[in-house]
CHARMM internal coordinates of N, CA and C (Angstrom, degrees):
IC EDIT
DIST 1 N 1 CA 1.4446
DIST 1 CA 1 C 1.5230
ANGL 1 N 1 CA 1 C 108.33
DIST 1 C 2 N 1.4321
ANGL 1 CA 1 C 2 N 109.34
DIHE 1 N 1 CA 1 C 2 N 128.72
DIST 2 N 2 CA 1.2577
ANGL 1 C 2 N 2 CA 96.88
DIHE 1 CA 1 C 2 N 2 CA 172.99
DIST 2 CA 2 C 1.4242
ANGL 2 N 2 CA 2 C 132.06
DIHE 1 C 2 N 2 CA 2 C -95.22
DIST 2 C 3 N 1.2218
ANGL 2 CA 2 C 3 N 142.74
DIHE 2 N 2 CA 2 C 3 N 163.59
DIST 3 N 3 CA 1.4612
ANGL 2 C 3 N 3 CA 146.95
DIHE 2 CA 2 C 3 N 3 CA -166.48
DIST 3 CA 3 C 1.4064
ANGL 3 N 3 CA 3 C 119.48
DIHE 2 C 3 N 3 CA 3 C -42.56
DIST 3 C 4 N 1.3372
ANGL 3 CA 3 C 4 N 103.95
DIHE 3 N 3 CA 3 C 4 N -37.71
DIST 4 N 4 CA 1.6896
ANGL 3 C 4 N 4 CA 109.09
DIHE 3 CA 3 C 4 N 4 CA 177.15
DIST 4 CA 4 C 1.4125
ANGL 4 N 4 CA 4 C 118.24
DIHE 3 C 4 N 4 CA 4 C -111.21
DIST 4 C 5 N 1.5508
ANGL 4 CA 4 C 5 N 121.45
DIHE 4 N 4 CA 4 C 5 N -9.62
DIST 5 N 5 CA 1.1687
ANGL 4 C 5 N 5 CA 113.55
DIHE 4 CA 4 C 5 N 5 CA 144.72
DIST 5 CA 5 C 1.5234
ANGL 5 N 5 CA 5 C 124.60
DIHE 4 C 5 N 5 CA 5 C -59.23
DIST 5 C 6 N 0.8703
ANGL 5 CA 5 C 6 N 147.65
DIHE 5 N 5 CA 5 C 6 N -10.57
DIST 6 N 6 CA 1.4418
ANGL 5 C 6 N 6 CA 133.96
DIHE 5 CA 5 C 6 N 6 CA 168.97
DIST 6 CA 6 C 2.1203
ANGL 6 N 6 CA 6 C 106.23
DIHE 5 C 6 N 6 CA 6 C -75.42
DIST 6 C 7 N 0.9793
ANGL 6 CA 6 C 7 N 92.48
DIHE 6 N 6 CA 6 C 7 N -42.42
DIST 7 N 7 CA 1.5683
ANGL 6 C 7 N 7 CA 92.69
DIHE 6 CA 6 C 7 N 7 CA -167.33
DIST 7 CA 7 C 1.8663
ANGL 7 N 7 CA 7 C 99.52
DIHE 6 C 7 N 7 CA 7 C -69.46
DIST 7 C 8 N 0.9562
ANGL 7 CA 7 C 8 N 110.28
DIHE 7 N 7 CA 7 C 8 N -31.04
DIST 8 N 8 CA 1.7007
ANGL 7 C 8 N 8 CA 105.03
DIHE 7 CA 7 C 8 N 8 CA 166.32
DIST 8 CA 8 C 1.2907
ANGL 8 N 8 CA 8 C 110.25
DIHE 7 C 8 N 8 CA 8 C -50.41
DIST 8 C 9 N 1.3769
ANGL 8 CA 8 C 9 N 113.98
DIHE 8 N 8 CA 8 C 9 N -66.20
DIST 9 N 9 CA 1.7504
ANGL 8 C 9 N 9 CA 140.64
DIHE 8 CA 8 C 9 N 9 CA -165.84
DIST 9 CA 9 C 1.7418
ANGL 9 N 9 CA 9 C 92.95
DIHE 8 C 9 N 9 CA 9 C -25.21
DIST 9 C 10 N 1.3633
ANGL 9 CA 9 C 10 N 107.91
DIHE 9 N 9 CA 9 C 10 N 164.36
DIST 10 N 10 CA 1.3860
ANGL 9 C 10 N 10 CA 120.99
DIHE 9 CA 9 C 10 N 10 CA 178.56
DIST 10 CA 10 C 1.9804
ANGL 10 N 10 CA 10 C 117.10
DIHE 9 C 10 N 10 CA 10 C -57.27
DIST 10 C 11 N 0.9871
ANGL 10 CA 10 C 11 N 136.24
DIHE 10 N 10 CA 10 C 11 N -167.61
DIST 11 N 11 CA 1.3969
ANGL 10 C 11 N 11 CA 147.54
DIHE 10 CA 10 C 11 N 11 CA 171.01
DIST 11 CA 11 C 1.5737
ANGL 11 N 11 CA 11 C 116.44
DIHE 10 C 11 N 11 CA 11 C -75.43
DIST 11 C 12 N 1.9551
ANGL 11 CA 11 C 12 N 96.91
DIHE 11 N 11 CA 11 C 12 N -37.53
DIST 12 N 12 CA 1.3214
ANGL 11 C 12 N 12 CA 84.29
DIHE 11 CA 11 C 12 N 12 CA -155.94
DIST 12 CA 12 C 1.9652
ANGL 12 N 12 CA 12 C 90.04
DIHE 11 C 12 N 12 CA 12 C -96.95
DIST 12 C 13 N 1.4442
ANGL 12 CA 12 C 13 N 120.24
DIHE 12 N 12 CA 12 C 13 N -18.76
DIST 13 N 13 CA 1.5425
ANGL 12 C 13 N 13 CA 108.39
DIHE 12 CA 12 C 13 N 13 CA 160.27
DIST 13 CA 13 C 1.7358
ANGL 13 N 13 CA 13 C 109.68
DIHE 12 C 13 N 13 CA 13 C -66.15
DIST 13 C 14 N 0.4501
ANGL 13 CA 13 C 14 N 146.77
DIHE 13 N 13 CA 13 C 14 N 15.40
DIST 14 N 14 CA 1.4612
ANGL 13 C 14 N 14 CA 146.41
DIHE 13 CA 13 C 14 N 14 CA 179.02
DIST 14 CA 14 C 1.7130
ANGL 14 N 14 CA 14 C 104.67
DIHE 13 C 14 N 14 CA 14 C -116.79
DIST 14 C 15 N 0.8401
ANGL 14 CA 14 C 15 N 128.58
DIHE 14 N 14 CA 14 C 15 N -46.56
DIST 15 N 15 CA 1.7248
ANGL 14 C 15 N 15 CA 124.73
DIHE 14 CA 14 C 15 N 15 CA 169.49
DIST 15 CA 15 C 1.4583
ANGL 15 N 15 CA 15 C 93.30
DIHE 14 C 15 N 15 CA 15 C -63.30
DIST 15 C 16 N 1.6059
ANGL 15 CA 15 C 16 N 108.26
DIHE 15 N 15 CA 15 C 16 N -82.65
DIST 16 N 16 CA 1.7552
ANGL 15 C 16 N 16 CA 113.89
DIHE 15 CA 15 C 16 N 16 CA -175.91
DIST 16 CA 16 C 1.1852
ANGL 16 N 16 CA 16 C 105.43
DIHE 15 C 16 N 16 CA 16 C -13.20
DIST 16 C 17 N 1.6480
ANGL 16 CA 16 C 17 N 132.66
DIHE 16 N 16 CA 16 C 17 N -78.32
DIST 17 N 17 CA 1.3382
ANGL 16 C 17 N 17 CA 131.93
DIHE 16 CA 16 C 17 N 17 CA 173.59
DIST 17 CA 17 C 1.5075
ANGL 17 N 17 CA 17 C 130.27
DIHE 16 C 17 N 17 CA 17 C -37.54
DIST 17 C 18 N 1.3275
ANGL 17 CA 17 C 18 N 110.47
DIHE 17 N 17 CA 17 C 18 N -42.45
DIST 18 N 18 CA 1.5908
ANGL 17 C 18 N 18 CA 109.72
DIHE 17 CA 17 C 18 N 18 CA 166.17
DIST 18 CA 18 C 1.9761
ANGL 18 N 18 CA 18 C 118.74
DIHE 17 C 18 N 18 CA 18 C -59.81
DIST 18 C 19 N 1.4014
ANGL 18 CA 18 C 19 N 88.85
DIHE 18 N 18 CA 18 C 19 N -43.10
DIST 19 N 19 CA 1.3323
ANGL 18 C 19 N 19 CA 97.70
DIHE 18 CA 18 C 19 N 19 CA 168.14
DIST 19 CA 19 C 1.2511
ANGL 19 N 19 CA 19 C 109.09
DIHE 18 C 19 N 19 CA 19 C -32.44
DIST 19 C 20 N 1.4852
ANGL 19 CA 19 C 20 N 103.01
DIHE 19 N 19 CA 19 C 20 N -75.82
DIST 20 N 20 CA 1.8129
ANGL 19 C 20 N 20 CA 102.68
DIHE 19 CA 19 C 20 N 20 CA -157.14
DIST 20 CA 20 C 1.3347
ANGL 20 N 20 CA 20 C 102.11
DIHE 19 C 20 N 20 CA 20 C -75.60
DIST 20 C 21 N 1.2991
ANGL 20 CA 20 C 21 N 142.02
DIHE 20 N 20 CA 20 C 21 N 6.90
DIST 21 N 21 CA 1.2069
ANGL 20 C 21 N 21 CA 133.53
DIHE 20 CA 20 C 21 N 21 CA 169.70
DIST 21 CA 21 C 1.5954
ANGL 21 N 21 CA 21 C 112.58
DIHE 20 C 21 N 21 CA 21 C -92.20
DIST 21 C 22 N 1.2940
ANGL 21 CA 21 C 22 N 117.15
DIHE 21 N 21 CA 21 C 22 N -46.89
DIST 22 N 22 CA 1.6225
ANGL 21 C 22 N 22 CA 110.76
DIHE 21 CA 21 C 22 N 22 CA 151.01
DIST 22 CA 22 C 1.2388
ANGL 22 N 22 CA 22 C 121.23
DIHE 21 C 22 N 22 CA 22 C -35.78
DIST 22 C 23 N 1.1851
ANGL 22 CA 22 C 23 N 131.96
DIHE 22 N 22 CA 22 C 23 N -40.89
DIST 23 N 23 CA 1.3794
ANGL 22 C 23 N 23 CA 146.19
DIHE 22 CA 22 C 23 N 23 CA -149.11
DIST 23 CA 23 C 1.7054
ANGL 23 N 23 CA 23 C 90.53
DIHE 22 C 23 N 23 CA 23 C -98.40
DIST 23 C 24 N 1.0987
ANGL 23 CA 23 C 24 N 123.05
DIHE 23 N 23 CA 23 C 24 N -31.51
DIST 24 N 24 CA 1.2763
ANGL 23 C 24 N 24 CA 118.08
DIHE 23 CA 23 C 24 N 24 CA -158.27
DIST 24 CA 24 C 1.7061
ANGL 24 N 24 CA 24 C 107.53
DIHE 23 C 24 N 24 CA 24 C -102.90
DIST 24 C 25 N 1.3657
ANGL 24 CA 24 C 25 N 102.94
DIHE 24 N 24 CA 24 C 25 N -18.31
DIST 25 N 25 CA 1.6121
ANGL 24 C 25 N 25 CA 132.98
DIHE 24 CA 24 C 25 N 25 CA 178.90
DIST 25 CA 25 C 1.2244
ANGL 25 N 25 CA 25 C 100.35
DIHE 24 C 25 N 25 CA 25 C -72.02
DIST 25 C 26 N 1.3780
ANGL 25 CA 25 C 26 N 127.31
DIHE 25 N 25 CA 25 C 26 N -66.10
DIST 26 N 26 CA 1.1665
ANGL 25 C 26 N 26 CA 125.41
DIHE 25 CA 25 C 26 N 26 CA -152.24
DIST 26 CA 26 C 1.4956
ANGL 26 N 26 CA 26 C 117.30
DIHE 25 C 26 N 26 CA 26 C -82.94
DIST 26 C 27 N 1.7951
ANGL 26 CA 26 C 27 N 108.47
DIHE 26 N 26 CA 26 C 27 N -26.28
DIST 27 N 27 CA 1.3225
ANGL 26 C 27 N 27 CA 113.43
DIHE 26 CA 26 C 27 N 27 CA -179.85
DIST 27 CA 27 C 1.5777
ANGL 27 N 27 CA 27 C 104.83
DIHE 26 C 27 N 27 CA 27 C -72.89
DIST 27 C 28 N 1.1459
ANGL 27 CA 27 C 28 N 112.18
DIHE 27 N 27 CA 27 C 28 N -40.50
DIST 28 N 28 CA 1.2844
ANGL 27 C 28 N 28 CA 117.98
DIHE 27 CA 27 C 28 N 28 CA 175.23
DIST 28 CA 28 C 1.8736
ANGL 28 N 28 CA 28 C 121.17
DIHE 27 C 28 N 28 CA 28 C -60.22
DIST 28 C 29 N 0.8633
ANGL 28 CA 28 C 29 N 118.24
DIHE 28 N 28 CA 28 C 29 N -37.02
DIST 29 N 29 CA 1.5157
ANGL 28 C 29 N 29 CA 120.62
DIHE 28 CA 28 C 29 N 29 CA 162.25
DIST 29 CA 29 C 1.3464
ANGL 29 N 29 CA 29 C 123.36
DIHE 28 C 29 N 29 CA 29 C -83.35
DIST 29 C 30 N 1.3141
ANGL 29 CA 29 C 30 N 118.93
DIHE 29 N 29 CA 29 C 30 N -39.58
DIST 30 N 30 CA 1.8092
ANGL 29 C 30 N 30 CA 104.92
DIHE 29 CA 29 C 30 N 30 CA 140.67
DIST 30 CA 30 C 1.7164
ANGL 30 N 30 CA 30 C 118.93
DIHE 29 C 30 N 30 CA 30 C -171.31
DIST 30 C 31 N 1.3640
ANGL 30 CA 30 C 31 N 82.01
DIHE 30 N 30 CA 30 C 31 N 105.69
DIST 31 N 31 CA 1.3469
ANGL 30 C 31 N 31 CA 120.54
DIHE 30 CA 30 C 31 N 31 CA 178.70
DIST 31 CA 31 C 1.8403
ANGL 31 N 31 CA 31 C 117.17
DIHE 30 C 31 N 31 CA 31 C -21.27
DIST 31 C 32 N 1.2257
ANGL 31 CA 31 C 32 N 84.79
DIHE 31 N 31 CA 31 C 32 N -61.71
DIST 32 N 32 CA 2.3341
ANGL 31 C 32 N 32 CA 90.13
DIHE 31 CA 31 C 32 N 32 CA 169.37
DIST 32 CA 32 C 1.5764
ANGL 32 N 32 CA 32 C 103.54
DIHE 31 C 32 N 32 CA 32 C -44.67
DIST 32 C 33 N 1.6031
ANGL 32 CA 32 C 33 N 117.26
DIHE 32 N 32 CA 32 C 33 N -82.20
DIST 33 N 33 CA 0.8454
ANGL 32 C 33 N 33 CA 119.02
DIHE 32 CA 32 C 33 N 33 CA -168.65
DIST 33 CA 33 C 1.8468
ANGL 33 N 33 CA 33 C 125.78
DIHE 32 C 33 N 33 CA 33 C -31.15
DIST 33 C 34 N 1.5391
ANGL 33 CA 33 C 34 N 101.51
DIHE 33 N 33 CA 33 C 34 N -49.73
DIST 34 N 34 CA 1.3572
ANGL 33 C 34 N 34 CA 125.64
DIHE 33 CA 33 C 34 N 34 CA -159.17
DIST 34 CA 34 C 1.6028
ANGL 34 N 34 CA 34 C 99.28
DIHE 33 C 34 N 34 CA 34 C -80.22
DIST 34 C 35 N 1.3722
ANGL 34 CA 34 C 35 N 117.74
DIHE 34 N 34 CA 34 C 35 N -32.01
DIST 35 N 35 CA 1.8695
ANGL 34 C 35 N 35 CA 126.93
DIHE 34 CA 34 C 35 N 35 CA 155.00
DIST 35 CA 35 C 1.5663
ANGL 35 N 35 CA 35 C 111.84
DIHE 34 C 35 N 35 CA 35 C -56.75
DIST 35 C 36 N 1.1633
ANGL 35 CA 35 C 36 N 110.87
DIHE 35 N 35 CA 35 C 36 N -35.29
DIST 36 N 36 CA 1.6404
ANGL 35 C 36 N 36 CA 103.34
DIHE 35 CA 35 C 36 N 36 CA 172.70
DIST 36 CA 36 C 1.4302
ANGL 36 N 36 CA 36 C 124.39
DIHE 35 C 36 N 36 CA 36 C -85.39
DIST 36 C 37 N 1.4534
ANGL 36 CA 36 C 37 N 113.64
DIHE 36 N 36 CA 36 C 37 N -17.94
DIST 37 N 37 CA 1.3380
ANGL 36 C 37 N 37 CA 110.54
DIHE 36 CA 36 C 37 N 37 CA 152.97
DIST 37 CA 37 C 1.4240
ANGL 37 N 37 CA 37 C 153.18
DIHE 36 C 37 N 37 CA 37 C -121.39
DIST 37 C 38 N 1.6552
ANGL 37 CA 37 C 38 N 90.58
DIHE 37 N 37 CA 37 C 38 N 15.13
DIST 38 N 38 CA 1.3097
ANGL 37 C 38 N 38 CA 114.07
DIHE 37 CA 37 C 38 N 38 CA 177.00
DIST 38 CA 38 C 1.7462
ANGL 38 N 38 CA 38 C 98.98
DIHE 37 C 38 N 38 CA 38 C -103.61
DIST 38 C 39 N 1.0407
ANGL 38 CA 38 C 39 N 92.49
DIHE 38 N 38 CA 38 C 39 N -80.16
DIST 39 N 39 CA 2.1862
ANGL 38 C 39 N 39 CA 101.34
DIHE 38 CA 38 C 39 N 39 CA 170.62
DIST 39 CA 39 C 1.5390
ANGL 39 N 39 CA 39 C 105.86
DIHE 38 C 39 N 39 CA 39 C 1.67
DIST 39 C 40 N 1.1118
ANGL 39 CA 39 C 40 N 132.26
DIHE 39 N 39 CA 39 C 40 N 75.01
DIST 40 N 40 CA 1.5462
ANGL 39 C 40 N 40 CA 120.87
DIHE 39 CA 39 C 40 N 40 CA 158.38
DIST 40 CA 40 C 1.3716
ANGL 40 N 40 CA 40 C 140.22
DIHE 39 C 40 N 40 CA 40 C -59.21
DIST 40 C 41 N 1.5604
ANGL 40 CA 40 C 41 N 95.24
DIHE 40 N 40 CA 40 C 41 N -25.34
DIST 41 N 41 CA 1.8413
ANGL 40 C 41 N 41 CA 100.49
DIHE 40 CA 40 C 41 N 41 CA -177.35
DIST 41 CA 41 C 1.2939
ANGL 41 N 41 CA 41 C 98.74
DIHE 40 C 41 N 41 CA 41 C -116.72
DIST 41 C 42 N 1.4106
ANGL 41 CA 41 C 42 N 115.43
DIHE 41 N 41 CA 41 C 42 N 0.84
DIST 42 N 42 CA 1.3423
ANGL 41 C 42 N 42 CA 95.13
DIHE 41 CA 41 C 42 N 42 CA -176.55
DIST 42 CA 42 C 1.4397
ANGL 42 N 42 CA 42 C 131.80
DIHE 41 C 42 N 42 CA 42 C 88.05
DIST 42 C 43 N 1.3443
ANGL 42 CA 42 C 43 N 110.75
DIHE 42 N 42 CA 42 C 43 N -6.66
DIST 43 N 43 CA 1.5332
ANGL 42 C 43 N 43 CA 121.53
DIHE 42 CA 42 C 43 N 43 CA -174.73
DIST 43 CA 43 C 2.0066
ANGL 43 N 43 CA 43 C 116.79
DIHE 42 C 43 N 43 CA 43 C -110.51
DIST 43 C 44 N 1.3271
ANGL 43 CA 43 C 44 N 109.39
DIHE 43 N 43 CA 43 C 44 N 26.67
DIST 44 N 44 CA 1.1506
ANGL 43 C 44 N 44 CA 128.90
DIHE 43 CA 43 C 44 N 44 CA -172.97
DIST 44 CA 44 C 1.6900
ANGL 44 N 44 CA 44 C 118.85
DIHE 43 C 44 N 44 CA 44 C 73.54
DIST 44 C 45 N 1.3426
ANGL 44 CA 44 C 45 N 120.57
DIHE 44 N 44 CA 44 C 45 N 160.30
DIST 45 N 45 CA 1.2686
ANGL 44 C 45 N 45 CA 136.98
DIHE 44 CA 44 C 45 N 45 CA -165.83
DIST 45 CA 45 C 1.6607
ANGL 45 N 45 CA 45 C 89.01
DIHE 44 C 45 N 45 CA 45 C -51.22
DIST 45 C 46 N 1.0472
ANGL 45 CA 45 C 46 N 112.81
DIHE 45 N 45 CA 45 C 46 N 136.96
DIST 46 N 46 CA 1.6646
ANGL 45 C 46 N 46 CA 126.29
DIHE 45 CA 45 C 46 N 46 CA 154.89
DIST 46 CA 46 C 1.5675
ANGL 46 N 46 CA 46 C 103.79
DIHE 45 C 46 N 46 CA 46 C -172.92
DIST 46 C 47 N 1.6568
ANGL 46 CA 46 C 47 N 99.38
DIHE 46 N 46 CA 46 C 47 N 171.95
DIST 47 N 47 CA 1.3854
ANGL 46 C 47 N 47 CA 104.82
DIHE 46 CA 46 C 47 N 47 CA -154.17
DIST 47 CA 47 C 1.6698
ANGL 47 N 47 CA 47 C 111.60
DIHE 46 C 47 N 47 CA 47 C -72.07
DIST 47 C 48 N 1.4212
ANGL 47 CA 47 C 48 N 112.18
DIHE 47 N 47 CA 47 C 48 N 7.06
DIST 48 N 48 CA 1.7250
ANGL 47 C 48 N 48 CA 96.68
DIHE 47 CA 47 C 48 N 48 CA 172.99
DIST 48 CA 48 C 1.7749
ANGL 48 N 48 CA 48 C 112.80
DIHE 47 C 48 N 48 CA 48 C -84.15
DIST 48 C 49 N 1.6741
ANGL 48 CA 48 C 49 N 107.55
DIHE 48 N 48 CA 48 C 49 N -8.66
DIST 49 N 49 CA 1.6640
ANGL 48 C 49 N 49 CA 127.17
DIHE 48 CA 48 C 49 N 49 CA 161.30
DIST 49 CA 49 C 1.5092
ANGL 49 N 49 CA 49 C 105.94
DIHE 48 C 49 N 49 CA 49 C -43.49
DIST 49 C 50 N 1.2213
ANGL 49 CA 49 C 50 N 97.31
DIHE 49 N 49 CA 49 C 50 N -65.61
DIST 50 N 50 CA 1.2207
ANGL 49 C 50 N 50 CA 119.16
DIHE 49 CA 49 C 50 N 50 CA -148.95
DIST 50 CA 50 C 2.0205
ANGL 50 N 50 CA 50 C 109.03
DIHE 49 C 50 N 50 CA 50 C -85.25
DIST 50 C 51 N 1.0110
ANGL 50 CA 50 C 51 N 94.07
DIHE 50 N 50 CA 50 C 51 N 0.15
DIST 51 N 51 CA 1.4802
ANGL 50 C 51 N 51 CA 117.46
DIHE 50 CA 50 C 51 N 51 CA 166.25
DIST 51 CA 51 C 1.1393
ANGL 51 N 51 CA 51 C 122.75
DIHE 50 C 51 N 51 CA 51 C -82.64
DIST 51 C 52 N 1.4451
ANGL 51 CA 51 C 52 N 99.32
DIHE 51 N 51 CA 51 C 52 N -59.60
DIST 52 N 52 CA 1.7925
ANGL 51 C 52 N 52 CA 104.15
DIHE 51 CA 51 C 52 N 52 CA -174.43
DIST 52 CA 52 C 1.7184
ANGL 52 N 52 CA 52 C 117.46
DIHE 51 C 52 N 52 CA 52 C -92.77
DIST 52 C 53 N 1.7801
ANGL 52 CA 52 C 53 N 97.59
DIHE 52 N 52 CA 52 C 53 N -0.78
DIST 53 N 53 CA 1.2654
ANGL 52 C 53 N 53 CA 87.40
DIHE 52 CA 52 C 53 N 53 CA 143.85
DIST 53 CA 53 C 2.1705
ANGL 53 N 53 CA 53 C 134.33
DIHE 52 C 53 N 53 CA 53 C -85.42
DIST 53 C 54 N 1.0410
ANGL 53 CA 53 C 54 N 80.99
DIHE 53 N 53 CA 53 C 54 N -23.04
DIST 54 N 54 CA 1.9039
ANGL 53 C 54 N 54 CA 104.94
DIHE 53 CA 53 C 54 N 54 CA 161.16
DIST 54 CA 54 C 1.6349
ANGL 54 N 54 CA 54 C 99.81
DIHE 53 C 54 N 54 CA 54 C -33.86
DIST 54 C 55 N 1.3822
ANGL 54 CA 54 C 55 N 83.73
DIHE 54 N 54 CA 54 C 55 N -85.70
DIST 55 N 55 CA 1.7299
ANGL 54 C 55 N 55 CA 103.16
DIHE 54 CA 54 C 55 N 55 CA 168.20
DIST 55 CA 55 C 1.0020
ANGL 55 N 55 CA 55 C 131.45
DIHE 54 C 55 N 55 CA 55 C -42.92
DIST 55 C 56 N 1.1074
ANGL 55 CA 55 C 56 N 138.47
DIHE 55 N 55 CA 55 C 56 N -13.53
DIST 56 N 56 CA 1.1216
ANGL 55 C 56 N 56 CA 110.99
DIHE 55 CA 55 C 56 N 56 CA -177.32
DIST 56 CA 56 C 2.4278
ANGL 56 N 56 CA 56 C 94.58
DIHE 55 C 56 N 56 CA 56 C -119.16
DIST 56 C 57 N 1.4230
ANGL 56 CA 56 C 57 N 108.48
DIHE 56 N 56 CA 56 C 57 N -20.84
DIST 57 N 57 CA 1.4059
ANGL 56 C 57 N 57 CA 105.01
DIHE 56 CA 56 C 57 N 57 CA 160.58
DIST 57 CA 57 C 1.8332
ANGL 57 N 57 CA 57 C 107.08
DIHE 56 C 57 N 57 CA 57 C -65.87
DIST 57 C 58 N 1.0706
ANGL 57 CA 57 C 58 N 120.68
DIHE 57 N 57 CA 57 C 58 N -39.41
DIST 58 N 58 CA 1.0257
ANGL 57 C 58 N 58 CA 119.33
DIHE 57 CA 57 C 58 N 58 CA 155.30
DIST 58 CA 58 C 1.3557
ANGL 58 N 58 CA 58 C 138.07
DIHE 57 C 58 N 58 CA 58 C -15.70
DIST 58 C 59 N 1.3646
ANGL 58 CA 58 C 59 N 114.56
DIHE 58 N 58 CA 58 C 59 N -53.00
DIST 59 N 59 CA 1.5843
ANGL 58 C 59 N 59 CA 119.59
DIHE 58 CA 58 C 59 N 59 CA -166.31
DIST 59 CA 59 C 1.6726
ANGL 59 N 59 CA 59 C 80.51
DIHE 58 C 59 N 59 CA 59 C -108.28
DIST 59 C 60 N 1.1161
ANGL 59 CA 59 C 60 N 125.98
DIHE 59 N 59 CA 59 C 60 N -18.82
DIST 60 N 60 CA 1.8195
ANGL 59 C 60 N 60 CA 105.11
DIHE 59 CA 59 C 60 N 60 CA 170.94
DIST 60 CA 60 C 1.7019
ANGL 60 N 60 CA 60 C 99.39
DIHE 59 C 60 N 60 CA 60 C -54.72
DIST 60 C 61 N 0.7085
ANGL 60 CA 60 C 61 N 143.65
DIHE 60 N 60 CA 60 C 61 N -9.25
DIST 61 N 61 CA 1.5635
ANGL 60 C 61 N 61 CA 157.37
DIHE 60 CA 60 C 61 N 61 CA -176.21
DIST 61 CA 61 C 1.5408
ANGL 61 N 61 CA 61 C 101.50
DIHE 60 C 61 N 61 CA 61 C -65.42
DIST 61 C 62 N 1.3158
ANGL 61 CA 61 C 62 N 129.41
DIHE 61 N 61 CA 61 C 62 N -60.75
DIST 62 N 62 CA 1.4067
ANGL 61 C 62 N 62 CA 130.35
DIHE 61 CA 61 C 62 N 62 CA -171.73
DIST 62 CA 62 C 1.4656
ANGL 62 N 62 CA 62 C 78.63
DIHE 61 C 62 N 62 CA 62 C -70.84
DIST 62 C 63 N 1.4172
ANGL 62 CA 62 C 63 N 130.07
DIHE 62 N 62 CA 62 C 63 N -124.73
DIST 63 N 63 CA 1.1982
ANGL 62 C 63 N 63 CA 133.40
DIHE 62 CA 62 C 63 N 63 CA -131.23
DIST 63 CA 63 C 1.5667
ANGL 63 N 63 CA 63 C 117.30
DIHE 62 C 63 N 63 CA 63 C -31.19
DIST 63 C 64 N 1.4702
ANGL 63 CA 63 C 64 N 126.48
DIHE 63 N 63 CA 63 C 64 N -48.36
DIST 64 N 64 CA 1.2356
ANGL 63 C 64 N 64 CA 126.55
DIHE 63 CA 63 C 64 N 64 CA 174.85
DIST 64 CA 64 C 1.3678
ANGL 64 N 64 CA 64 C 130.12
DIHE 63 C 64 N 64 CA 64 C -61.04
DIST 64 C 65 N 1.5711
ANGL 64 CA 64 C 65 N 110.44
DIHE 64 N 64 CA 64 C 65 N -8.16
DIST 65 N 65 CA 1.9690
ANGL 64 C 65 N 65 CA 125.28
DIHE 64 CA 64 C 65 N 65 CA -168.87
DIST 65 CA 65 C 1.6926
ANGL 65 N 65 CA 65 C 78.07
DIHE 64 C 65 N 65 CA 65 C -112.52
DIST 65 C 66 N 0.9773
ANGL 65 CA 65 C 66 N 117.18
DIHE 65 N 65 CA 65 C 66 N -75.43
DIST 66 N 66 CA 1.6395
ANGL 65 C 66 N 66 CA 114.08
DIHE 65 CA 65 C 66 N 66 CA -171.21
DIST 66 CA 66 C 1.2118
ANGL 66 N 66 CA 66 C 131.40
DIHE 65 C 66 N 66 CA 66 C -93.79
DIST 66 C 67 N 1.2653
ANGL 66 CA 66 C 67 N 150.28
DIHE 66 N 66 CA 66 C 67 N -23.82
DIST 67 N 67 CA 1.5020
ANGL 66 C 67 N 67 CA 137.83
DIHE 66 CA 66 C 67 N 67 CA 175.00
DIST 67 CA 67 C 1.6872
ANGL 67 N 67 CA 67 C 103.43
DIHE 66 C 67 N 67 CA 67 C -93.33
DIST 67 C 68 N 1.7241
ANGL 67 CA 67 C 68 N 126.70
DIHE 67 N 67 CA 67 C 68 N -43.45
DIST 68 N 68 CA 1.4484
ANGL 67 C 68 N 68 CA 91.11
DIHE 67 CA 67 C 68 N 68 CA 178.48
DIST 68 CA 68 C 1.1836
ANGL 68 N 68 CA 68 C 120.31
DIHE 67 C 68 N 68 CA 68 C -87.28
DIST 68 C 69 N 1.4374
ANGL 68 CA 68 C 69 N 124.57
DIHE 68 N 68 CA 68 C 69 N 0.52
DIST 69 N 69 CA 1.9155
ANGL 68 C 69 N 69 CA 103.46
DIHE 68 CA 68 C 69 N 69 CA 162.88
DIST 69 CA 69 C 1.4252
ANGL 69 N 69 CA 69 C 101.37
DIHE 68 C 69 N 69 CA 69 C -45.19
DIST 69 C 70 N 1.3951
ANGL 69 CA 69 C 70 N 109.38
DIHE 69 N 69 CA 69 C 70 N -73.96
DIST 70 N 70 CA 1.1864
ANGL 69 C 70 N 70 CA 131.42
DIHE 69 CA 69 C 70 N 70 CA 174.70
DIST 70 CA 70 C 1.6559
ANGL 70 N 70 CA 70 C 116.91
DIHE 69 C 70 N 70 CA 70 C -6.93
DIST 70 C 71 N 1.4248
ANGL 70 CA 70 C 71 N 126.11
DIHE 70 N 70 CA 70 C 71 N -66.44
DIST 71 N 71 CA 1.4540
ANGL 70 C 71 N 71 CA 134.79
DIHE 70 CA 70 C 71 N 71 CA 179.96
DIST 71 CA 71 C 1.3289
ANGL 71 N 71 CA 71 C 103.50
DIHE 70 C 71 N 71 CA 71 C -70.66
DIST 71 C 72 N 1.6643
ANGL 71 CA 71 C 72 N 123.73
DIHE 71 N 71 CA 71 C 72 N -30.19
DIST 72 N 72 CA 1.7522
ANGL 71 C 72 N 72 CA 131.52
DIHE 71 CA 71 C 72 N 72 CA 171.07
DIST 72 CA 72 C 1.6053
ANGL 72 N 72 CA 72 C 100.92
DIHE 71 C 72 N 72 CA 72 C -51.56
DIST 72 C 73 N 1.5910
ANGL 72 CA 72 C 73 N 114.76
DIHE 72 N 72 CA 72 C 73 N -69.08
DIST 73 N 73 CA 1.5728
ANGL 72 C 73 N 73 CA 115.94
DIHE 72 CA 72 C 73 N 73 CA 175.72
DIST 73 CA 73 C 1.4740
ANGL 73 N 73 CA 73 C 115.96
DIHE 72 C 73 N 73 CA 73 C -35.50
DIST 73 C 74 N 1.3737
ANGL 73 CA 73 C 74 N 123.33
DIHE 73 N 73 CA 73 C 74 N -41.28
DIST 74 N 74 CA 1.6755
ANGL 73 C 74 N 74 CA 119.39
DIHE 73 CA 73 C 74 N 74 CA -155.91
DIST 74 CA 74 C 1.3768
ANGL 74 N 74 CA 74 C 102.07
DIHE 73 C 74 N 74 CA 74 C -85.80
END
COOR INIT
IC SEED 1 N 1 CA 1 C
IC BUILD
């Protein structure tokens, strides 16, 4: 992928991607911490973690692409 293809890409690849880079930031600078709040099941970091953090920067995608322009206009 190249450098300025991502910033074209849609809203919700552009959160998704921040996602896993938070996700990938934080485990990486310290790992305990980032297991206690990433770890959902409890069964150590693996990629369904690192998914639903995707997901859930992800849906920051609707409100920030469409409802606050939106409340900016009114």
């Amino acid at each position: 992928m190249r450098p300025g293809q991502c910033t074209s890409s849609s809203p919700w690849v552009q959160c998704a991607a921040s996602g896993l880079a938070v996700f990938a930031w934080v485990v990486r600078q310290s790992p305990e911490p980032g297991a206690r709040l990433f770890d959902l099941q409890r069964n150590g970091l693996d990629v369904f973690d690192a998914f639903v953090v995707a997901w859930l920067f992800g849906q920051l995608a609707v409100p920030v692409h469409h409802v606050l322009p939106g409340i900016g206009r009114d």
